[in-house]
C-alpha positions in Angstrom: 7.0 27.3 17.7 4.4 28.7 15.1 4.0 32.3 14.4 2.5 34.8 12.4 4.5 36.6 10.6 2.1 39.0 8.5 -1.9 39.3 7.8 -3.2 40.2 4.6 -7.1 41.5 4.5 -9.5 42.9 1.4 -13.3 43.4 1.2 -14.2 42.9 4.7 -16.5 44.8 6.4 -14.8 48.7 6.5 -11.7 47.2 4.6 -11.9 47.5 1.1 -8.6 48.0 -0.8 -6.2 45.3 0.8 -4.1 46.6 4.0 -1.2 44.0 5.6 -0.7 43.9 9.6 3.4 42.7 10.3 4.0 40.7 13.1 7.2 41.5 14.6 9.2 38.6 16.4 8.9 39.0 20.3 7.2 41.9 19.9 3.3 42.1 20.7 1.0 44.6 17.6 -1.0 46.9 19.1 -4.0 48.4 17.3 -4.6 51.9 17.5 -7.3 54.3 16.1 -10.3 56.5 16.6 -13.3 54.5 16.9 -15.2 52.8 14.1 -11.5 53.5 12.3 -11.8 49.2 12.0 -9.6 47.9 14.7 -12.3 45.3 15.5 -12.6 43.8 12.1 -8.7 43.6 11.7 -9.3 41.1 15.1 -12.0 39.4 13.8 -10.3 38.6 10.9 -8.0 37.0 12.4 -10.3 35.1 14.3 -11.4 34.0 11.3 -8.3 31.8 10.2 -7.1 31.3 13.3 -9.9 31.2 16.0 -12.2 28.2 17.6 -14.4 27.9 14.6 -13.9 26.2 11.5 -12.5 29.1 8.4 -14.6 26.8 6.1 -18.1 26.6 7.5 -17.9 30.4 8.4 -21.7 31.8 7.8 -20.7 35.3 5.8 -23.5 37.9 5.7 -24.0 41.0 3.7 -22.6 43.2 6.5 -19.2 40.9 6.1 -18.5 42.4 2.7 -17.6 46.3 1.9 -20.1 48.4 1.9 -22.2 45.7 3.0 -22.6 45.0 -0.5 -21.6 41.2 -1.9 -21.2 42.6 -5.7 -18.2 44.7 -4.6 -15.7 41.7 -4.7 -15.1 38.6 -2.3 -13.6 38.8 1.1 -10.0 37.7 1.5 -8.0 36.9 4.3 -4.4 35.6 4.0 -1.7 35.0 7.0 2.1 34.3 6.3 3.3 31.9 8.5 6.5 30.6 9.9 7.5 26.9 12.2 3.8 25.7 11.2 5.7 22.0 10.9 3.3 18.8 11.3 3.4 14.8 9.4 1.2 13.6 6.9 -0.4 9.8 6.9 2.8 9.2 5.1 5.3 10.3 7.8 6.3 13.2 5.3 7.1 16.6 7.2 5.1 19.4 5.3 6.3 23.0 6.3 2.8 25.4 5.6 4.1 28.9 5.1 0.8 30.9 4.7 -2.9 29.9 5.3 -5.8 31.4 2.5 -9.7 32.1 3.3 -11.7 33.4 0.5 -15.3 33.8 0.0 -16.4 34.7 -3.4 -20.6 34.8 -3.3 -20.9 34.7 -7.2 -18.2 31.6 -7.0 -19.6 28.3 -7.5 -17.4 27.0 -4.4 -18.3 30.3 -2.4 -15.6 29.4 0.5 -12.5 28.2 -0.2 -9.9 27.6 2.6 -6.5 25.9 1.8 -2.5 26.4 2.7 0.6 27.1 1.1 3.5 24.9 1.7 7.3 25.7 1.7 7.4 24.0 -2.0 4.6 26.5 -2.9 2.0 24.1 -3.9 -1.5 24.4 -2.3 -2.5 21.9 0.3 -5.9 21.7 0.8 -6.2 19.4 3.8 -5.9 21.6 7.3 -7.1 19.8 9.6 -7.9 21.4 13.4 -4.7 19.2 14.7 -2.5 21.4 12.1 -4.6 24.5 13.4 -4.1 24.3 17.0 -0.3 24.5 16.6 -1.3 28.5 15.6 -4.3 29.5 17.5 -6.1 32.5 18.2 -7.8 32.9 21.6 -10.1 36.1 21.8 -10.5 38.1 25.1 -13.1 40.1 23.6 -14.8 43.3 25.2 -17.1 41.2 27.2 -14.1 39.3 28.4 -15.3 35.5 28.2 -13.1 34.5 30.4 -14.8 31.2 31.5 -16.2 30.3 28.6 -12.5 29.9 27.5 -11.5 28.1 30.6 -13.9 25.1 30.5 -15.0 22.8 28.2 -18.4 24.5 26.7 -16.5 23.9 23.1 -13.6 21.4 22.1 -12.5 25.4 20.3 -11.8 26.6 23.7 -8.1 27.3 25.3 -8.8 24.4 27.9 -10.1 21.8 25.7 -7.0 22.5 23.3 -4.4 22.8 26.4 -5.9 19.2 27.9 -5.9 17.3 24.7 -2.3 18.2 24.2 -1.8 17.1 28.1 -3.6 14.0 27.6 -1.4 13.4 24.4 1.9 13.4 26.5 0.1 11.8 29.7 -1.2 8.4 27.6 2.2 8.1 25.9 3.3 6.2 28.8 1.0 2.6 29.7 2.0 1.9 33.0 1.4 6.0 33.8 -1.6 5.4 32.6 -2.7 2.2 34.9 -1.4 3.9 38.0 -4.0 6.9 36.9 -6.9 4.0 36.7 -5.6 2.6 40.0 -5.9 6.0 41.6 -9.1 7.2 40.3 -10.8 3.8 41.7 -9.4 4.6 44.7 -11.5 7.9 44.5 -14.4 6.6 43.2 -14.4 3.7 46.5 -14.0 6.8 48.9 -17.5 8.8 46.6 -18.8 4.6 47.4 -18.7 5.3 51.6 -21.5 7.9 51.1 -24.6 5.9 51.7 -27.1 7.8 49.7 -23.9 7.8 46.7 -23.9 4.3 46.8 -27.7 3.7 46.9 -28.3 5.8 44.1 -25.5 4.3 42.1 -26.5 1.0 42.3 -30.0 1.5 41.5 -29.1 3.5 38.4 -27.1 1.1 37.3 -29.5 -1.9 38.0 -32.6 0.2 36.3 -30.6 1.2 33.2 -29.3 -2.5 33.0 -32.6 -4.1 32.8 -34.2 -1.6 30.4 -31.8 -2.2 28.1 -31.4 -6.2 29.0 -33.7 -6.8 25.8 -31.3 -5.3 23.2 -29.1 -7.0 21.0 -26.2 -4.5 22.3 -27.0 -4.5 26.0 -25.7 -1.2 27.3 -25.0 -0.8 30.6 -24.0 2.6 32.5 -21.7 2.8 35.5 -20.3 6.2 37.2 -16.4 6.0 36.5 -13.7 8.3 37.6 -11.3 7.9 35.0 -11.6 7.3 30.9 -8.2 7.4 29.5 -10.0 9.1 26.3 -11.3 12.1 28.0 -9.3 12.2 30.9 -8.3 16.2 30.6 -12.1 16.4 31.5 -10.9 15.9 35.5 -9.1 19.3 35.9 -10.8 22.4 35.8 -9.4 25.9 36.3 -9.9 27.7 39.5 -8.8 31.1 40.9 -7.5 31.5 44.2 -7.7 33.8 46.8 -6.3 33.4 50.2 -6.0 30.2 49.4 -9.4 29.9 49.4 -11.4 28.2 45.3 -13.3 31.2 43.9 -15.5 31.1 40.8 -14.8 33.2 38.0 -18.2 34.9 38.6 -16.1 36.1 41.7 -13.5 38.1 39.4 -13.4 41.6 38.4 -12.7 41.9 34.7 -9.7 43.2 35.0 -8.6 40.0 36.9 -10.1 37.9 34.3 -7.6 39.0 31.5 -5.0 39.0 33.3 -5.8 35.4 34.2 -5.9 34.7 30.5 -2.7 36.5 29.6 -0.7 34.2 32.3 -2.8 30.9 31.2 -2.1 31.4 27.1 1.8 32.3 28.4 1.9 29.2 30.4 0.6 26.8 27.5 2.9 28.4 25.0 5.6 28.0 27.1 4.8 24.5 28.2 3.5 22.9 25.0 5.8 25.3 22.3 2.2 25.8 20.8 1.5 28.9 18.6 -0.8 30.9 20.6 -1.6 34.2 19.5 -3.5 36.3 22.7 -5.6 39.0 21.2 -7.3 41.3 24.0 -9.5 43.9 22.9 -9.0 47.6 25.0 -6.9 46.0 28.0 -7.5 49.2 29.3 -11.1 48.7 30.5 -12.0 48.0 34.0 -7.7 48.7 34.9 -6.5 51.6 37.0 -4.0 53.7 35.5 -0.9 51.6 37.3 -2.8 48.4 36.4 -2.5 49.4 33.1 1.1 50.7 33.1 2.1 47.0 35.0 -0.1 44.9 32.5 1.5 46.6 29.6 4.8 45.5 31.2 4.1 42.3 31.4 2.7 41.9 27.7 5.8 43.5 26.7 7.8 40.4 29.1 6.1 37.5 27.6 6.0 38.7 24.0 9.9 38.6 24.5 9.4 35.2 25.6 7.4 33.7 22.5 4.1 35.2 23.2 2.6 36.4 20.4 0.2 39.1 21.5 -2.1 41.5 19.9 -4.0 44.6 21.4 -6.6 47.0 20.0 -6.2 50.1 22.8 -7.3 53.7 23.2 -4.6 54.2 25.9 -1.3 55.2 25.3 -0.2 53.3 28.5 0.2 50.6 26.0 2.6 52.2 23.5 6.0 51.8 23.9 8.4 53.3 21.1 11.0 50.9 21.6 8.8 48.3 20.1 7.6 50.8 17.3 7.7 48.0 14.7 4.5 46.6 16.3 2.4 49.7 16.1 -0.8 49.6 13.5 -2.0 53.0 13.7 -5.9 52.7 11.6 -7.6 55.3 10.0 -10.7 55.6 8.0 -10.6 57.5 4.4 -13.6 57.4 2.4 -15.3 55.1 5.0 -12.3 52.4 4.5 -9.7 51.6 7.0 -6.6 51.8 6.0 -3.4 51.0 8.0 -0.2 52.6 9.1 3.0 50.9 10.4 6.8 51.9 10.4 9.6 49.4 10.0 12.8 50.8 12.1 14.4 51.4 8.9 11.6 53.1 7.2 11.7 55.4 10.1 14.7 56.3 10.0 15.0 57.0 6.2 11.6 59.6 6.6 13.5 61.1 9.8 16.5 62.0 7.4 14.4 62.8 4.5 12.6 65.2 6.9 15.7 67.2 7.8 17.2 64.7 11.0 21.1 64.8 11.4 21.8 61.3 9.0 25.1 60.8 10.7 23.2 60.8 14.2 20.6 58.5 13.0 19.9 54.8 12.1 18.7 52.1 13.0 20.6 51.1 16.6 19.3 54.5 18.1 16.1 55.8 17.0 14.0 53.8 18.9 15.4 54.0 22.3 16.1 57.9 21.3 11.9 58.2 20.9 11.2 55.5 23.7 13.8 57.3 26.1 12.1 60.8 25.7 8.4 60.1 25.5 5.7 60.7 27.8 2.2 60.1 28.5 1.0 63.1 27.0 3.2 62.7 24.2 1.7 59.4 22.7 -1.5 60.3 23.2 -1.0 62.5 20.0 -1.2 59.0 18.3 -5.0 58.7 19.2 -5.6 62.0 17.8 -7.1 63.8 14.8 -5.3 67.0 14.7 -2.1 67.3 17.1 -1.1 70.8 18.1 2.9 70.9 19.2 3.9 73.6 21.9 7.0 74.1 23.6 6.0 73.5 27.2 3.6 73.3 29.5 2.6 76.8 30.0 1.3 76.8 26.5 -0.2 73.4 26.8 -2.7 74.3 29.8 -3.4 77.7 29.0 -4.2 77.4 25.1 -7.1 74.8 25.1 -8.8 77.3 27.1 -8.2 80.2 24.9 -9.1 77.9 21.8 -12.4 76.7 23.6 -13.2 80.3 24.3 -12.6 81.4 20.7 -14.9 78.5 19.1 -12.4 75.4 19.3 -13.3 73.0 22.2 -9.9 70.5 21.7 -11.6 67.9 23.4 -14.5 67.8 21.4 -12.9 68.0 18.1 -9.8 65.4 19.4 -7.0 67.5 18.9 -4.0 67.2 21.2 -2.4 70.4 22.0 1.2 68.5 23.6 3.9 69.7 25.4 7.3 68.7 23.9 9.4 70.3 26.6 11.4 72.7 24.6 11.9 73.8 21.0 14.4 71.6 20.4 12.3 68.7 20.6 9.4 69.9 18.3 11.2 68.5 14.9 11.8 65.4 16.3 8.2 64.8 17.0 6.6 66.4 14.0 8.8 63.8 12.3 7.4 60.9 13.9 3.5 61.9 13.8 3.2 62.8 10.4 5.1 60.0 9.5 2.2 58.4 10.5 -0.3 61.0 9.0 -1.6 63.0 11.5 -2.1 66.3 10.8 0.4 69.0 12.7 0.5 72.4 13.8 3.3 73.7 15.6 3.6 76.7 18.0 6.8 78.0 19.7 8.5 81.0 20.7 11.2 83.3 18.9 13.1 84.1 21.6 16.5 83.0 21.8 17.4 82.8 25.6 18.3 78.8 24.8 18.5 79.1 20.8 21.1 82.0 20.7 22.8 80.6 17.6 19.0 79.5 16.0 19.7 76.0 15.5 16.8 74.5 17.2 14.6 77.1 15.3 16.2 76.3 12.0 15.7 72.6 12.6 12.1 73.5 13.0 11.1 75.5 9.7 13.8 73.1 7.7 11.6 70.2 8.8 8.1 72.2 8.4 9.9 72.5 4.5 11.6 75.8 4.9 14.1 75.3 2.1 15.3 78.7 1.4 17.5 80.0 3.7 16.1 84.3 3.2 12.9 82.5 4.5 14.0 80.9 7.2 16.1 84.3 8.2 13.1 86.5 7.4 11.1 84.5 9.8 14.1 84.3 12.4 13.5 88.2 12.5 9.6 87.9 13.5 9.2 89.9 16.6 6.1 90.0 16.8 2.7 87.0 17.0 2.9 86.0 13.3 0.3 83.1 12.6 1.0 80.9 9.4 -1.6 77.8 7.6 0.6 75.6 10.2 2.7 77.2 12.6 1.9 80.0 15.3 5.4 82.1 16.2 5.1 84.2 19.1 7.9 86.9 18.8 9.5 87.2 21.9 7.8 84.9 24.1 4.4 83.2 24.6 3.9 85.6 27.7 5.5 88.8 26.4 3.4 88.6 23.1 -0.2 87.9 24.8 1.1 90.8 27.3 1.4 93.0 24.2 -2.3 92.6 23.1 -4.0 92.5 26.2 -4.0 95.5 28.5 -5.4 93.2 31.3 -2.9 90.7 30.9 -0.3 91.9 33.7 -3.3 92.3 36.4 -4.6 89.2 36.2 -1.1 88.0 36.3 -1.1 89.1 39.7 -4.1 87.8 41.0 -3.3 84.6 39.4 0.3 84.3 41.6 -1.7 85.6 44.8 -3.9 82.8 44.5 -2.1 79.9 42.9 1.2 80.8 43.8 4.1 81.6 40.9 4.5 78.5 38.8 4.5 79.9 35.3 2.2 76.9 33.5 -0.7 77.1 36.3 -0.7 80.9 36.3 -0.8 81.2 32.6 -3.8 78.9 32.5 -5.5 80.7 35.5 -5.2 83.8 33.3 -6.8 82.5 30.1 -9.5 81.0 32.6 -10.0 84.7 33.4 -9.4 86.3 30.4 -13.2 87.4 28.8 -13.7 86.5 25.2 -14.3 90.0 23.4 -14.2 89.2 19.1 -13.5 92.4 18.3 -10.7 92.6 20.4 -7.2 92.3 18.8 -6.2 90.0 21.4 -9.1 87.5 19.9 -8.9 88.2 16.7 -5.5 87.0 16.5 -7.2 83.6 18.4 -9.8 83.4 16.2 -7.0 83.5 13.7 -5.1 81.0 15.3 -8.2 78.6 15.6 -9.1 78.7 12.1 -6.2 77.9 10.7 -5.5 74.5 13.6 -8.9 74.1 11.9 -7.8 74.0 8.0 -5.2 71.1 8.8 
């Protein structure tokens, strides 16, 4: 079966410097980003070598090339390839191992589109047989489902999946005959409606004798069955109840679905290169739609499936298949790209303080897969991530920050719970890997750090070297506020008790009306708590907030 194994892209649209997408075997990519970050034109160039239309009659427009300017350098798009196998008109085997699209505008031959073979000579002559063996098929955001399911454009999935079926159907003559026999049959039974028959025969009669003058008198006859175009017969239909729906009938979020298990089924039947590329999944899904789609992606990209997702949902992030995760990001108005081999990974983990004798390659993965959440990944679709120790801190905080001139929400920062100090390195290791900026916040007690370890971890991995600085801080008893990392002395409720003379009362009005679980009373407090900025209490917050700011 043909794959993909990497995608190469330079000068289009918000790309300018050249940025390379890895394809990881049964595993499907998923696109990540903020929006306008370039996720799109990453899909559409791919569409581009490998979608319905033609590479070499693409129409490029100024809004194709950087800046939107054609003087600042051609647009090139380049795919590695692997089992893209077909026979010349000389019954040679040709093995292509990487497909080329350029368009230069101050070129003389302004599009160029040609292939690499295994011998590394250019082959010139890709024909759409040799491209359907490694397709793209597009679920965009308007989800053209049905477009892609009939035969508007010998480009769509059904037109490719029948002419594939009709190949292995009209191998075999006396198949073939019984098909003719069968469809006459049919066409008799359409012959026992009068008005059928009537009009039938006098279109045919009428059509014969206005053409009975010319030399090649054509003639016209409803038929049921041309061995040429016979995929034309079957249609796709979805069912309900057993009862034929039209695809007018399906929600959306039907509608890919639909496509996911029609592209899996032609794959699987045909061993044809299909690469699935949804855009946001997520829309028109419920949250356990989602989570059960995501599964399934995850199933059939284990099977062959070669999928790609752009997503703003971290529902579709699993860690164990880190190696398919494209994190985008815009710098200067260009995207740029960020993905981790396992290896990679693991050699910034160690580099960043990590125990290199509990960590390679067989266990990070399932180590960050096993113990994330939710909440967790979504610090992948955000700016600025703020790292606390639980969930106290991580529902009470965002209201003290909105209240002292930081709304979280608005500025996409995610202030995550980690559940417990311990895991705070481990994290910071794995988002700024991917370059999103960090704060961290935890506590210097040591009711479950009594020998320090978890807090030495932290400040060795925040690039604490000396060990006097990482004792002198060790010894902060009090709510000491750094350019990126927030230590509350004691603990996160002792210290905001200390600065607030209100804090104990509302305490207790908070636990007679919510009850005594610690994270909902400490947010009911901060709900409570009246912004004062000349009160010490918010000065250290507007301390706090400026610096989450600086990051």
């Amino acid at each position: 079966m043909a794959r993909i194994r990497s995608l190469r892209i330079k000068g289009y649209r918000s790309i300018k410097e050249e940025i390379i997408i890895k394809f990881p075997e049964n595993e499907p990519v998923i696109i990540i980003g903020e929006n306008n970050s370039g996720k799109s034109n990453i899909v559409r160039a791919l569409d581009i070598l490998f979608g319905e239309f033609w590479p070499g009659s693409k129409m490029v427009e100024d809004h194709d090339f950087w800046g939107r300017d054609p003087s600042n350098g051609p647009i090139q798009i380049d795919a590695e390839l692997e089992g893209l196998n077909f026979i010349d008109k000389y019954e040679r085997e040709k093995d292509i191992r990487s497909l080329h699209w350029k368009f230069d505008p101050v070129s003389d031959e302004k599009c160029i589109f040609f292939g690499k073979l295994s011998t590394g000579e250019e082959y010139k002559y890709i024909s759409n047989e040799i491209r359907e063996n490694c397709i793209s098929v597009l679920i965009g955001a308007d989800r053209r489902l049905s477009y892609q399911l009939s035969y508007a454009f010998k480009g769509t999935l059904l037109a490719k999946l029948m002419r594939k079926f009709h190949a292995r159907l009209t191998q075999d003559p006396s198949r073939v005959e019984s098909l003719k026999q069968k469809f006459s049959e049919i066409k008799n039974i359409f012959e026992e409606v009068s008005e059928f028959a009537e009009f039938s025969s006098e279109l045919t009669r009428n059509f014969g004798e206005m053409f009975a003058g010319m030399s090649y008198g054509l003639q016209i006859d409803f038929s049921a069955y041309d061995p040429s175009n016979y995929f034309h017969s079957l249609k796709v239909f979805p069912k309900e109840d057993r009862v034929t729906r039209t695809f007018e009938e399906l929600g959306t979020g039907q509608e890919q679905l639909l496509a996911l298990v029609f592209a899996h089924a032609y794959a699987k039947a045909f061993f044809g290169g299909i690469v699935l590329v949804i855009e946001e999944p997520e829309a028109h899904l419920h949250p356990l739609a989602q989570k059960w789609l995501s599964r399934k992606i995850m199933e059939m990209s284990n099977d062959g499936l070669q999928v790609v997702l752009t997503s703003h949902s971290p529902l579709f992030i699993d860690l164990i298949n880190l190696e398919g995760l494209v994190l985008t990001k815009k710098e200067n108005r260009a995207t740029r790209v960020i993905q981790a081999t396992t290896q990679e990974l693991v050699d910034y983990c160690v580099q960043k303080g990590a125990n290199p004798a509990r960590t390679d390659a067989s266990n990070i993965l399932p180590f960050y897969s096993s113990s994330s959440t939710d909440e967790i990944l979504s610090g992948f679709f955000a700016k600025k991530v703020v790292l606390v120790e639980g969930q106290s801190e991580a529902l009470s905080l965002p209201v003290y920050f909105k209240k002292a001139g930081l709304d979280v929400l608005k500025e996409g920062i995610a202030v995550i719970s980690v559940m417990g100090k311990g895991n705070i390195p481990k994290w910071y290791r794995l988002f700024s890997y991917f370059k999103i900026p960090i704060f961290v916040i935890f506590d210097n007690d040591n009711k479950d750090d009594s020998d320090a370890r978890k807090r030495r971890d932290i400040l060795s991995t925040l690039g604490y070297r000396e060990d006097i600085k990482i004792d002198r801080v060790l010894n902060i008893s009090d709510w000491k506020i750094g350019r990126k990392i927030c230590i509350f002395g004691r603990d996160y409720e002792t210290t905001l008790q200390q600065y607030s003379p209100i804090y104990e009362e509302l305490k207790r009005d908070a636990i007679n009306r919510v009850g005594d679980s610690k994270p909902i009373v400490a947010r009911h407090i901060a709900e409570r708590m009246a912004f004062d900025g000349t009160d010490v209490f918010w000065k250290k917050f507007n301390e706090l907030v400026e610096n989450i700011r600086r990051i």
